[in-house]
Backbone as CSV, one residue per row, in Angstrom:
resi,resn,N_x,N_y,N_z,CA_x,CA_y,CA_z,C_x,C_y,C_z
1,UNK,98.673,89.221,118.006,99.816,89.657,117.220,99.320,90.502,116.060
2,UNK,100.074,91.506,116.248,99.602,92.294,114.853,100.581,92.994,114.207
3,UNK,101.199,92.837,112.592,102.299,93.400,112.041,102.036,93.554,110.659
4,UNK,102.961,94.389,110.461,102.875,94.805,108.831,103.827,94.935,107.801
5,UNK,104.256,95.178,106.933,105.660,95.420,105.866,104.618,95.797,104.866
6,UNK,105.101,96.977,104.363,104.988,97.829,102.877,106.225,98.289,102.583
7,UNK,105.860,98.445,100.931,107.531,98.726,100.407,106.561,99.775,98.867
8,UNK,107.167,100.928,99.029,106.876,101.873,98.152,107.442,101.731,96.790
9,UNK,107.260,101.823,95.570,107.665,101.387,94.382,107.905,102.354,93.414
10,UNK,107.084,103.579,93.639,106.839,105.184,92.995,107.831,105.608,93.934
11,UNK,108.472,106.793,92.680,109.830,107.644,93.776,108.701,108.833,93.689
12,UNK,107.647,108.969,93.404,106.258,109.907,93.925,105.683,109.349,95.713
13,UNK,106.118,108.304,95.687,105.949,107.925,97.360,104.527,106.809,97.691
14,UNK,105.380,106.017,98.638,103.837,105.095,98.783,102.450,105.560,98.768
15,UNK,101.864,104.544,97.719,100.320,105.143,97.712,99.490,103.876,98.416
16,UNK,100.175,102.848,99.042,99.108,101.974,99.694,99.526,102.751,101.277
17,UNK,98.354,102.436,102.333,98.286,102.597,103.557,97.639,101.500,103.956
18,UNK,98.383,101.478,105.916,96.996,100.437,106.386,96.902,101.029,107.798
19,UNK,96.305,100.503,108.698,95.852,101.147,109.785,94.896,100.527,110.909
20,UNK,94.900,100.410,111.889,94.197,99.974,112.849,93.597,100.357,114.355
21,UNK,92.024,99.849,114.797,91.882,100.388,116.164,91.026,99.508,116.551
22,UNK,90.749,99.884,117.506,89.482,98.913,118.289,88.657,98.334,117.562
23,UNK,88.399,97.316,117.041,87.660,96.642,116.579,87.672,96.713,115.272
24,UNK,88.794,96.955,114.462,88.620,97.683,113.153,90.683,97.123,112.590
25,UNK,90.473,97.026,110.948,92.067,96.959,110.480,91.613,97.109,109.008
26,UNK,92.473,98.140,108.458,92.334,98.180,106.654,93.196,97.979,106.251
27,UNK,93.469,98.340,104.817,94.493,98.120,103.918,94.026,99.389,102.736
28,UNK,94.767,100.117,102.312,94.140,100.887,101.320,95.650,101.014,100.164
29,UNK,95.154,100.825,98.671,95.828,100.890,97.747,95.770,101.875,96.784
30,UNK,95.985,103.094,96.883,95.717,103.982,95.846,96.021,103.827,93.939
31,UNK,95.361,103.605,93.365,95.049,103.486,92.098,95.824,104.676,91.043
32,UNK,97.743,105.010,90.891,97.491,106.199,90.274,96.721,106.389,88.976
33,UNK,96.324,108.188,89.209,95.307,108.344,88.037,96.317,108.720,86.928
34,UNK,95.121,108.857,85.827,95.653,108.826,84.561,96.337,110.175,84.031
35,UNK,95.880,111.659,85.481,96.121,112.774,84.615,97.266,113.309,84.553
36,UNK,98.074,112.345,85.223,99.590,112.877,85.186,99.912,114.285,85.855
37,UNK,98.981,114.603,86.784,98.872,115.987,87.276,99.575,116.034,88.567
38,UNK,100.652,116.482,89.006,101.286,116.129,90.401,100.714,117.569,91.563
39,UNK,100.359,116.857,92.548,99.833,117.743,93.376,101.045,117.838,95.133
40,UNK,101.790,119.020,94.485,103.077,119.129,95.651,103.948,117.748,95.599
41,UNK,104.059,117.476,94.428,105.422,116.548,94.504,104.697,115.184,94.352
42,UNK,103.246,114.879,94.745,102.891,113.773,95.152,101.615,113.418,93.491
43,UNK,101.192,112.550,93.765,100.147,111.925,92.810,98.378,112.265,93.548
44,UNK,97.682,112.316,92.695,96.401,112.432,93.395,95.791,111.776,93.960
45,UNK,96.181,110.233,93.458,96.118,108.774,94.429,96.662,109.140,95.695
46,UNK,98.118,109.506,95.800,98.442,109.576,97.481,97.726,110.691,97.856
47,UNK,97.346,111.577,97.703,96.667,112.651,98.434,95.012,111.696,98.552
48,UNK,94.510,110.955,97.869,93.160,110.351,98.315,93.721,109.051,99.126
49,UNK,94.615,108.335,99.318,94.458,107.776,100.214,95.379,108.405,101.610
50,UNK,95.725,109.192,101.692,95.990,110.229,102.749,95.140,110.434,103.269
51,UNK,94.200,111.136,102.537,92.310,111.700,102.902,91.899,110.579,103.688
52,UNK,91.990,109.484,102.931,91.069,108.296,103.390,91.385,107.572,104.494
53,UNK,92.589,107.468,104.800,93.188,107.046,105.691,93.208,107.891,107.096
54,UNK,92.896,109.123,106.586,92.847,110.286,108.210,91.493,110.075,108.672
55,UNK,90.425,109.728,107.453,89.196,109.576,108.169,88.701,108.412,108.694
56,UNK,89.515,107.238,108.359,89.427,105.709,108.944,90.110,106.036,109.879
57,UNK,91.237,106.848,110.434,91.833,106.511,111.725,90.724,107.320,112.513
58,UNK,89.760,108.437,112.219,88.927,109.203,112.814,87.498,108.191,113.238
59,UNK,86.955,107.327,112.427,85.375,106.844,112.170,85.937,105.341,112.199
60,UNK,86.974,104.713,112.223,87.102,103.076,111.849,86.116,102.442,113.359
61,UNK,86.452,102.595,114.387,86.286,102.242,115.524,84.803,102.501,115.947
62,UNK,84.163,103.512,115.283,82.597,103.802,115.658,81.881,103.274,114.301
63,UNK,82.843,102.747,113.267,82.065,102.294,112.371,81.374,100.517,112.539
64,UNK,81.285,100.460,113.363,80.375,99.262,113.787,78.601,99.553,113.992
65,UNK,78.949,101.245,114.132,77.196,101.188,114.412,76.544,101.990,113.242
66,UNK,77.688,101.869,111.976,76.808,101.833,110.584,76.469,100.839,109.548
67,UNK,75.620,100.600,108.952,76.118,99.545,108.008,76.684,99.945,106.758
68,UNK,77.374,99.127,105.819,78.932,99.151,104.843,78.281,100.368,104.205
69,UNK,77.477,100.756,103.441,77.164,101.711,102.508,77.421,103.065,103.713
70,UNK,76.487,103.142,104.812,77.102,104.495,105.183,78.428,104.808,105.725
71,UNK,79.221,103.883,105.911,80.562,103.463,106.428,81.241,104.159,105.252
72,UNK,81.360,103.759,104.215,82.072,104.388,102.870,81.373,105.423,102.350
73,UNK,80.340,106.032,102.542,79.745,106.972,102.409,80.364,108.249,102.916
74,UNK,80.803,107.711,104.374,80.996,108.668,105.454,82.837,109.200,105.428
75,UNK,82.888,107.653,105.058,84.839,107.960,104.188,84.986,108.833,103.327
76,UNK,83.875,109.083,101.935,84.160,109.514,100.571,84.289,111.153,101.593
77,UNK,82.680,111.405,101.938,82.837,112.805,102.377,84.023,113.566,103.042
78,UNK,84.414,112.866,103.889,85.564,113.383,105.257,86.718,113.395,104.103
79,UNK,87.097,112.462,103.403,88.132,112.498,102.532,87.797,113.764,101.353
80,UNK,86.908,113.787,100.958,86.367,115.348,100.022,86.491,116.429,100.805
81,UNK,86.158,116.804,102.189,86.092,118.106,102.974,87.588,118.366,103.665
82,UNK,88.250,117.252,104.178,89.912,117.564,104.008,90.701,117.798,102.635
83,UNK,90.525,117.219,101.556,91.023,117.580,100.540,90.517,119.279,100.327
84,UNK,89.346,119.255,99.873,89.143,120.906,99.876,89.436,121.573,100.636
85,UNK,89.972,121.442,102.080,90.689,122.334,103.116,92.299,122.812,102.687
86,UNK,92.442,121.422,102.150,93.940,121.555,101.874,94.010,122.093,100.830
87,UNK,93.349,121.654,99.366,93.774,122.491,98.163,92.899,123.610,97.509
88,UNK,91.628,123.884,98.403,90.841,124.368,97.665,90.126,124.109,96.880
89,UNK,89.127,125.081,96.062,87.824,124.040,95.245,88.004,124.886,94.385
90,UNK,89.208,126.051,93.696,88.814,126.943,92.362,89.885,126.210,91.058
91,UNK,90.639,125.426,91.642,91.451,124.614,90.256,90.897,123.824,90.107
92,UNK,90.242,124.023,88.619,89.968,123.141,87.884,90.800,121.717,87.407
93,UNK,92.101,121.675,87.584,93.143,120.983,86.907,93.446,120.254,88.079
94,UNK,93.380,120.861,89.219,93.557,120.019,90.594,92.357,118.965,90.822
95,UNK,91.304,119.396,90.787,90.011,118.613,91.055,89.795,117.387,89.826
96,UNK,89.917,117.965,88.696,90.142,116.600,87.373,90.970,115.920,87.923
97,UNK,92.134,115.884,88.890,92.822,114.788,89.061,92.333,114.177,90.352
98,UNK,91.944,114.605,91.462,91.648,114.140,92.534,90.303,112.817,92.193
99,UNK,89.351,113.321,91.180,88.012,113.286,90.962,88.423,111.548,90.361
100,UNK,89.532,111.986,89.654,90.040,110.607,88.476,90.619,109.300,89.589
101,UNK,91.249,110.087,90.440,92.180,109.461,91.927,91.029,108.083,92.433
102,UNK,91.440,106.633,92.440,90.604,106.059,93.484,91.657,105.208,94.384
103,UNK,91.319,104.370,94.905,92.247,103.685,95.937,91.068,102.457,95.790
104,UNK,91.918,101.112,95.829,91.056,99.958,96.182,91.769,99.614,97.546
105,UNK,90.315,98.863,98.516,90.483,98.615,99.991,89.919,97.918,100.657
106,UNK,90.184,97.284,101.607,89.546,96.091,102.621,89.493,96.360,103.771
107,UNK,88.617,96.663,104.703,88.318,96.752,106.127,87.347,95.711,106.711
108,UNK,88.369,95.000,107.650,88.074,94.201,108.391,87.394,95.077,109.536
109,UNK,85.579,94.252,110.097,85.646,94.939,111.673,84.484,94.385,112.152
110,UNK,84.529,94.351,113.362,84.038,93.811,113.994,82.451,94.164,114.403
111,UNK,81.430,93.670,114.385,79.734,93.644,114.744,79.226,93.240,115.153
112,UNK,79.194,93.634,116.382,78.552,92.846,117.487,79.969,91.834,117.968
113,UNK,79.387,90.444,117.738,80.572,89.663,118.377,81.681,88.664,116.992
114,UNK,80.917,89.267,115.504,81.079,88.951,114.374,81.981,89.674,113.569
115,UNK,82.634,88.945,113.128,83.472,89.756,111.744,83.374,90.342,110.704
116,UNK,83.042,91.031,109.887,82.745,91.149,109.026,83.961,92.118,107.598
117,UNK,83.961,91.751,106.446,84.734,92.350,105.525,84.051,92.962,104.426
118,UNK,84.361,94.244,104.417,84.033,95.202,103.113,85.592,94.993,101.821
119,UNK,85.007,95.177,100.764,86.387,94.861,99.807,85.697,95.040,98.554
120,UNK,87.016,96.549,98.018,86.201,96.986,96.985,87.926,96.839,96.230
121,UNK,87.493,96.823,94.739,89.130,96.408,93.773,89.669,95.305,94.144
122,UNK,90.944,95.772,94.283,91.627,94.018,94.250,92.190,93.998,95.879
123,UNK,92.009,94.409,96.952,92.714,93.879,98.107,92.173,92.952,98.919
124,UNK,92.824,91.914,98.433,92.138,90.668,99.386,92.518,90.447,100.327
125,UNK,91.723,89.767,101.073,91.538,89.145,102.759,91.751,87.678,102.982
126,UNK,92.576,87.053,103.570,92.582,85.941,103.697,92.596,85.332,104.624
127,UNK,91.960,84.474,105.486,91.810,83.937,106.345,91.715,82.476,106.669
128,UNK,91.653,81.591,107.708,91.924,80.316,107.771,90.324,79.682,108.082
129,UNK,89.835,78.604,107.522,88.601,78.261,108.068,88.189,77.628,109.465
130,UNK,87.690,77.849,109.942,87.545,77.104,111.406,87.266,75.615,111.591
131,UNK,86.876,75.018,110.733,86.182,73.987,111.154,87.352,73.086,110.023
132,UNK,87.775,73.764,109.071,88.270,72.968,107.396,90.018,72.905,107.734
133,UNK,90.692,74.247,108.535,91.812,75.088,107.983,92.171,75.189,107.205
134,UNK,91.315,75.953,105.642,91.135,75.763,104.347,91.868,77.090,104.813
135,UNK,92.633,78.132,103.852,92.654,79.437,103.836,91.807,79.790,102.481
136,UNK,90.839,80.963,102.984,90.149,81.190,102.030,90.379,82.663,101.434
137,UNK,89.933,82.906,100.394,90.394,84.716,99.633,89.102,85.145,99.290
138,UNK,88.656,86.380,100.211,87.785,87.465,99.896,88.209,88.337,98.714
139,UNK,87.776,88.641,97.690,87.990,89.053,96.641,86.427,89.770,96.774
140,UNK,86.788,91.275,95.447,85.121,91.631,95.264,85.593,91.285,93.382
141,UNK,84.164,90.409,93.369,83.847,90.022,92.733,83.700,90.519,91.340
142,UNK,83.300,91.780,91.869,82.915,92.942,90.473,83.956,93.220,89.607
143,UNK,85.264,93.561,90.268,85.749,93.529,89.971,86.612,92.825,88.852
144,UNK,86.199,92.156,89.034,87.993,90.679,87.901,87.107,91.014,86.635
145,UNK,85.832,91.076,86.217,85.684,91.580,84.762,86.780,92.172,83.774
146,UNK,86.997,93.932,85.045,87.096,95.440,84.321,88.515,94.561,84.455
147,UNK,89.164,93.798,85.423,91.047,93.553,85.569,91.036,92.636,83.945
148,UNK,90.511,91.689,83.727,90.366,91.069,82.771,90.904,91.747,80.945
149,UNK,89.699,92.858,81.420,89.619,93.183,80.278,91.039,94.124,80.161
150,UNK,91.292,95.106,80.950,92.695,95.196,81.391,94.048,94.471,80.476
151,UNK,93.898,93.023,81.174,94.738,92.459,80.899,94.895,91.749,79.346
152,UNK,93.695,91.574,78.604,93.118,91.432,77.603,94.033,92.162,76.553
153,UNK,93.970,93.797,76.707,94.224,94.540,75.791,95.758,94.826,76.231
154,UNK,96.341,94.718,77.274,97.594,94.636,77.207,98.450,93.269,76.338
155,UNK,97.599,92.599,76.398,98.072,90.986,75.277,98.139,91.456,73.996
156,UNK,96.923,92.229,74.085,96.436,92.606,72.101,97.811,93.277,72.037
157,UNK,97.765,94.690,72.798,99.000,95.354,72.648,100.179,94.982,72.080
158,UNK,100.964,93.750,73.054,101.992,93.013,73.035,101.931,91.982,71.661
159,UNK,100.776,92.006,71.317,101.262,90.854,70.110,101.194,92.155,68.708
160,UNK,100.573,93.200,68.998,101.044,94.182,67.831,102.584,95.013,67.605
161,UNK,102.819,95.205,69.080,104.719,95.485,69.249,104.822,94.264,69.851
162,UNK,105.561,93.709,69.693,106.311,92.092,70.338,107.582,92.759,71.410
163,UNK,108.483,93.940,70.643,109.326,94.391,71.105,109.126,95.538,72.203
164,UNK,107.934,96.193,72.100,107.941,97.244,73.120,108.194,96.593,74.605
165,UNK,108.294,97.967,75.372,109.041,98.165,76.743,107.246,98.259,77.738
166,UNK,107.347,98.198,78.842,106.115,98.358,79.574,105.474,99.853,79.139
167,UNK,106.105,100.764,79.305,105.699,101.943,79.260,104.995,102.069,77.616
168,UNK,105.688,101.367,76.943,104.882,101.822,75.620,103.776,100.864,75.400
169,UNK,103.969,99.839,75.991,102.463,98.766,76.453,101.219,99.835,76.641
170,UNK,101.446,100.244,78.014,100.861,100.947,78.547,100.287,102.022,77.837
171,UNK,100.527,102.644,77.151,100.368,103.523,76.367,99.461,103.350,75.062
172,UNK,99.633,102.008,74.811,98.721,101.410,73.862,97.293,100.993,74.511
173,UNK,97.677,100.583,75.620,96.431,100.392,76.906,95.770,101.283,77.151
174,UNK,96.090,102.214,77.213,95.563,103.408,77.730,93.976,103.721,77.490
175,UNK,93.574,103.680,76.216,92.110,103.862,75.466,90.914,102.693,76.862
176,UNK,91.485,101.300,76.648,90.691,100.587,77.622,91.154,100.423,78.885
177,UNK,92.077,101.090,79.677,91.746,101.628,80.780,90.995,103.055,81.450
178,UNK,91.032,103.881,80.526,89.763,104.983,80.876,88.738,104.553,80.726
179,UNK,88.440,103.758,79.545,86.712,102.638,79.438,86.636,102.263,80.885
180,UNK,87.385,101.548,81.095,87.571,101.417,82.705,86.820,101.651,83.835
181,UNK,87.937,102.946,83.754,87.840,103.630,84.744,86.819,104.687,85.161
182,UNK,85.681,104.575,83.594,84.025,105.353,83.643,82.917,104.482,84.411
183,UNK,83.594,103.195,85.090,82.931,102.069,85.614,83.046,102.445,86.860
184,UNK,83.905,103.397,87.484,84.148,103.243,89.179,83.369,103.490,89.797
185,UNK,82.555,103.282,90.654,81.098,104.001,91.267,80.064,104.061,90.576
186,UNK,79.662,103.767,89.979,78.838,103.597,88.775,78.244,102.613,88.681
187,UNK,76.601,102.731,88.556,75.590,101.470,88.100,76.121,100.528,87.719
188,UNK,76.343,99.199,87.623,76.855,98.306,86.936,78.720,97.903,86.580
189,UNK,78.835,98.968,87.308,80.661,99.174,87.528,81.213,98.474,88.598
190,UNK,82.134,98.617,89.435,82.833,97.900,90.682,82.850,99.319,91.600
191,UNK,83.139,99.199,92.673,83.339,99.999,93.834,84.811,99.781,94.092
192,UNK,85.064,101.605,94.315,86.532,101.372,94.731,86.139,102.607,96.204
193,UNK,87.801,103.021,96.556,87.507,103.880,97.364,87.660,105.409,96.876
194,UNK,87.150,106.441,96.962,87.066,107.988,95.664,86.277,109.000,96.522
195,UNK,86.388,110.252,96.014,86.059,111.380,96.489,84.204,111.277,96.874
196,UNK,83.836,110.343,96.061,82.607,110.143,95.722,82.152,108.907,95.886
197,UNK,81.252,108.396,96.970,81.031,107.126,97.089,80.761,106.346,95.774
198,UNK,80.490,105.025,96.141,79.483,103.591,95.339,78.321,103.891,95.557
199,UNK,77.681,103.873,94.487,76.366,103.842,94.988,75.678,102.296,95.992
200,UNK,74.911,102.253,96.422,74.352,101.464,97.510,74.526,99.721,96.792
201,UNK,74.027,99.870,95.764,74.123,98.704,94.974,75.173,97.679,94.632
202,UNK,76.781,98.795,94.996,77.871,98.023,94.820,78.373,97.511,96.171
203,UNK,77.491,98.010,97.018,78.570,97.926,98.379,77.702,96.733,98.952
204,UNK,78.389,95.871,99.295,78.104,94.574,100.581,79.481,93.781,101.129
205,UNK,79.028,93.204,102.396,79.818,92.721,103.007,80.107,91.516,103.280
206,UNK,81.403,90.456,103.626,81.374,89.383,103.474,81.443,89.325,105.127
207,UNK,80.228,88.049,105.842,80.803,87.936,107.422,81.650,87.370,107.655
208,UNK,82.800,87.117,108.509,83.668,86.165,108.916,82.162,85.031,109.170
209,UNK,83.311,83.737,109.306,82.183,82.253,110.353,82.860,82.913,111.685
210,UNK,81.979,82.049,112.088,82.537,82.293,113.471,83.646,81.461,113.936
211,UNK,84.957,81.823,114.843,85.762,81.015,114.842,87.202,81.438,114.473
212,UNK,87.159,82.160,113.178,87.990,82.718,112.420,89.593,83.671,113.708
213,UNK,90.286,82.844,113.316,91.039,83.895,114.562,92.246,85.205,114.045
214,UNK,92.252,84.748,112.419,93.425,86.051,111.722,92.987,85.871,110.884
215,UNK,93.470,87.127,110.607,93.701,87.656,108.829,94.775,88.161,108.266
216,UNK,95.062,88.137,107.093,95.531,89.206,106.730,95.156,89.704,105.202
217,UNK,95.575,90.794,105.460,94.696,92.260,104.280,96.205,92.455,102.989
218,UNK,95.650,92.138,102.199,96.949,92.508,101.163,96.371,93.775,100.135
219,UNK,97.254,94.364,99.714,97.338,95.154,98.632,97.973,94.148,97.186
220,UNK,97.277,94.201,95.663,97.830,93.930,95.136,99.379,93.570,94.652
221,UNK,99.516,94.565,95.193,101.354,94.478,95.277,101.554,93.617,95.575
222,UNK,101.335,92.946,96.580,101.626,91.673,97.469,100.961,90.668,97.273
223,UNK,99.389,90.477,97.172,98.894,88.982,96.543,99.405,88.628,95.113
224,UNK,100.033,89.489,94.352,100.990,88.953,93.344,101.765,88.213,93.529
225,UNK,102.038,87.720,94.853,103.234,86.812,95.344,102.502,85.312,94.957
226,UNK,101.206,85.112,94.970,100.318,83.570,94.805,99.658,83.950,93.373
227,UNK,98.596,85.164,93.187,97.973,85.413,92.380,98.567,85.763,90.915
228,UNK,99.650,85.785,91.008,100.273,86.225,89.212,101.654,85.292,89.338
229,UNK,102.754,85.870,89.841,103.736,85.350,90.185,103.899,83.670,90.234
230,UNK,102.934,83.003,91.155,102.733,81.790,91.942,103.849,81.113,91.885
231,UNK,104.417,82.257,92.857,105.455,81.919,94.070,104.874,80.635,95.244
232,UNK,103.939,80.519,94.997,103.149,79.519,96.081,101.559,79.418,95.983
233,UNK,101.007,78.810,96.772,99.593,79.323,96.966,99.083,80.077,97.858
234,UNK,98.123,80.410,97.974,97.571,81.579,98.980,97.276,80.975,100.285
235,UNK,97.667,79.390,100.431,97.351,78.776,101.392,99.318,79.024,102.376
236,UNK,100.306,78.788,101.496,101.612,78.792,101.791,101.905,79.892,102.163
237,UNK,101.776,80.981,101.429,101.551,82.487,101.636,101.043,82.865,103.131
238,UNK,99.911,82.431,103.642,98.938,82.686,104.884,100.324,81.858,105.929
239,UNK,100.682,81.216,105.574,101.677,80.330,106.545,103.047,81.194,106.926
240,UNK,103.218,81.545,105.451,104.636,82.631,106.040,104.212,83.689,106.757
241,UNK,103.437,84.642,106.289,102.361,85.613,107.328,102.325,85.169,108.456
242,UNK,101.742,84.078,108.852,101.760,83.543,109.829,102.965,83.992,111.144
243,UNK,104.153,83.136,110.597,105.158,82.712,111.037,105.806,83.891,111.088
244,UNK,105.248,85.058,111.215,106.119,85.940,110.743,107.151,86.470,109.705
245,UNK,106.885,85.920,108.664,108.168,86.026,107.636,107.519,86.704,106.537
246,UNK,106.611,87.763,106.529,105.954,88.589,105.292,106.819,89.173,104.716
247,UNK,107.877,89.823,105.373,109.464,90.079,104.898,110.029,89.692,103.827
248,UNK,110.154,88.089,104.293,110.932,87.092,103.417,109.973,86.868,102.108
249,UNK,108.645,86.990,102.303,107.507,87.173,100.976,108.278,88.108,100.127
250,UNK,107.878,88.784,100.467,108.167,90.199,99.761,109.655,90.215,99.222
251,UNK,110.665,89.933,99.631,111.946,89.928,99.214,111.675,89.016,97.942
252,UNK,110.999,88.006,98.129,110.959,87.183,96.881,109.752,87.385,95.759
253,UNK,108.873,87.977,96.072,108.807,88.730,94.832,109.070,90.207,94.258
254,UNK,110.049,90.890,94.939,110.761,91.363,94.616,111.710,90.884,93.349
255,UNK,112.196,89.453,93.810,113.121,89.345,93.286,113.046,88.469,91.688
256,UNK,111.144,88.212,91.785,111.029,87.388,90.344,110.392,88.890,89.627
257,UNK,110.391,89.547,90.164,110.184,91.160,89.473,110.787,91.364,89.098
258,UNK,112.351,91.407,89.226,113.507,92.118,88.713,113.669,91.089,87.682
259,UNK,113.307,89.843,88.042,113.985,88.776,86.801,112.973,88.922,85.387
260,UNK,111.529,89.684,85.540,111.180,90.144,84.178,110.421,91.240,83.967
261,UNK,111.829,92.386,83.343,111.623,94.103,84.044,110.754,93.927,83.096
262,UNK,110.373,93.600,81.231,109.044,93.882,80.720,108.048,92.946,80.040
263,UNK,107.630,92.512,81.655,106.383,92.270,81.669,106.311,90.560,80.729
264,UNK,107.136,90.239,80.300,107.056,88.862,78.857,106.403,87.718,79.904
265,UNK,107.263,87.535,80.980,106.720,86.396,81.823,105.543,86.288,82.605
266,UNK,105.398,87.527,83.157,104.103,87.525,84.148,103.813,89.126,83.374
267,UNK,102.318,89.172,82.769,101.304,90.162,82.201,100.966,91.124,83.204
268,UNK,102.134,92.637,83.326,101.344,93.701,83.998,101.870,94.776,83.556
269,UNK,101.270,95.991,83.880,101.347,97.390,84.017,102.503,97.944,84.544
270,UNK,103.116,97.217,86.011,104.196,98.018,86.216,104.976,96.777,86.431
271,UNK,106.095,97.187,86.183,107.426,96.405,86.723,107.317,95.682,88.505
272,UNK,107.465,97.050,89.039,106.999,96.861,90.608,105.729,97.684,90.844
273,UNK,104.998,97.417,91.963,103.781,97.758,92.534,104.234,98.154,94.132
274,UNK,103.375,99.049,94.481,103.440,99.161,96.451,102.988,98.269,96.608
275,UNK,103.443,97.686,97.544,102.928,96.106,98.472,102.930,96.594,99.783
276,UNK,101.804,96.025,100.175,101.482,96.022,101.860,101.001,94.874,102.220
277,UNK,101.145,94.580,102.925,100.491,93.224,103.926,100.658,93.303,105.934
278,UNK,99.247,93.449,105.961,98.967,93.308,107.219,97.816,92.487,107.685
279,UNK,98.484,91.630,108.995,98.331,90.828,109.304,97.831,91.107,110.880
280,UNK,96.741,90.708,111.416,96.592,90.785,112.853,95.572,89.509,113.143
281,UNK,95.980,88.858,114.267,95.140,87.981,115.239,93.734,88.760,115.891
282,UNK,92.659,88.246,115.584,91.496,89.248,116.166,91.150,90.084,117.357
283,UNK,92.162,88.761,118.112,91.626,89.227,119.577,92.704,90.337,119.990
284,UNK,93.556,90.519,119.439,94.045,92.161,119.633,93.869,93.139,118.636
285,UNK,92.829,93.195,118.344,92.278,94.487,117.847,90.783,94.883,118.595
């Protein structure tokens, strides 16, 4: 069994994707950038995970006979040489935004007769244990620092205006999310997905055990349903997935979204987020 539900949140247009083939299933979340630069209507996030996503449906399936670093290596490029087909390489103002553009992502795939998960930012993987039926969450690690600190200075923010709206949060945020965002690919930074790989150092992979028979791949949008929200746990969550009802997920946090448009109850950036969640049984992929 294999299914999915995303729900777009930008009237700029969904920036998560997911995708699947032989031996292979992602999830990709585009990150919008900071330059406010719209490229044909769209954001520079959706044009990089556009990129990224044409070259995973091209390389996902032969990417078993690389290991993770040249795998995302081989993404950054194909996603850089279609972008420059499409917009060219003499705007300066175009390329500052693409360059700023990342996407966080999880690809599940298969090696040899083993599983294995790459996961860079926040899209986690969750799966059931074989031996426990614990459901467990692949997270990259590097990450929750830079989210931390993130979330840190949106508090500071909020206790200096009590009254501001998200957008003017945000705006106060702004200074320590470019600190940030000089971390992406970078020595000692987190790995996301960008025009420009991770260097070797950020990239590793988690194996499935053996045994493991589903997953499913979320975009932030959607592990907000256990992880911020806690609408449930990530164990209850894996159950509705399950059962087919990712739908009925999503409708409901939808609906504790609307119940706090700024931000007082649950600490974030946007009101709503793109959510994706896909879900597949191994043995059909």
């Amino acid at each position: 069994m294999i299914q999915a539900v995303t729900d777009a949140a930008s009237p700029r247009g969904n920036e998560d994707r997911f995708g699947y083939s032989a031996g292979a299933a992602w999830v990709l979340d585009g990150a919008t950038d900071l330059s406010g630069f719209d490229l044909e209507g769209r954001t520079a996030a959706w044009w990089l995970v556009e990129a990224l996503q044409r070259e995973l449906q091209n390389c996902a399936a032969e990417g078993a006979d690389m290991d993770a670093f040249d795998l995302v290596t081989r993404l950054s490029s194909g996603a850089r040489e279609w972008l420059y087909q499409k917009f060219g390489m003499t705007r300066r103002t175009v390329w500052d935004a693409l360059e700023q553009a990342s996407s966080a992502l999880s690809i599940v795939r298969k090696i040899g007769r083993r599983w294995a998960v790459i996961a860079f930012a926040d899209c986690p993987v969750l799966y059931r244990q074989p031996a426990t039926g614990e459901v467990t969450t692949i997270v990259n690690e590097g990450f929750s620092p830079v989210e931390q600190r993130s979330l840190e200075a949106f508090e500071q923010a909020r206790r200096l205006e009590p009254r501001a709206e998200l957008k003017r949060l945000s705006e106060l945020t702004r200074p320590v999310l470019m600190r940030n965002r000089l971390l992406m690919n970078a020595e000692g930074g987190y790995a996301v997905g960008a025009i420009r790989p991770p260097p070797r150092s950020l990239v590793s992979e988690y194996h499935l055990p053996e045994g493991v028979e589903a997953v499913a791949i979320l975009s932030d949008g959607f592990s907000r349903w256990f992880d911020l929200f806690q609408l449930g746990s990530s164990e209850e969550l894996f159950q509705q997935i399950e059962a087919g009802q990712a739908a009925k997920a999503l409708a409901e946090l939808r609906e504790v979204e609307r119940s706090d448009p700024d931000g007082r109850g649950f600490a974030r950036f946007k009101t709503h987020d793109d959510a994706t969640c896909f879900y597949a049984r191994l043995d059909d992929l």
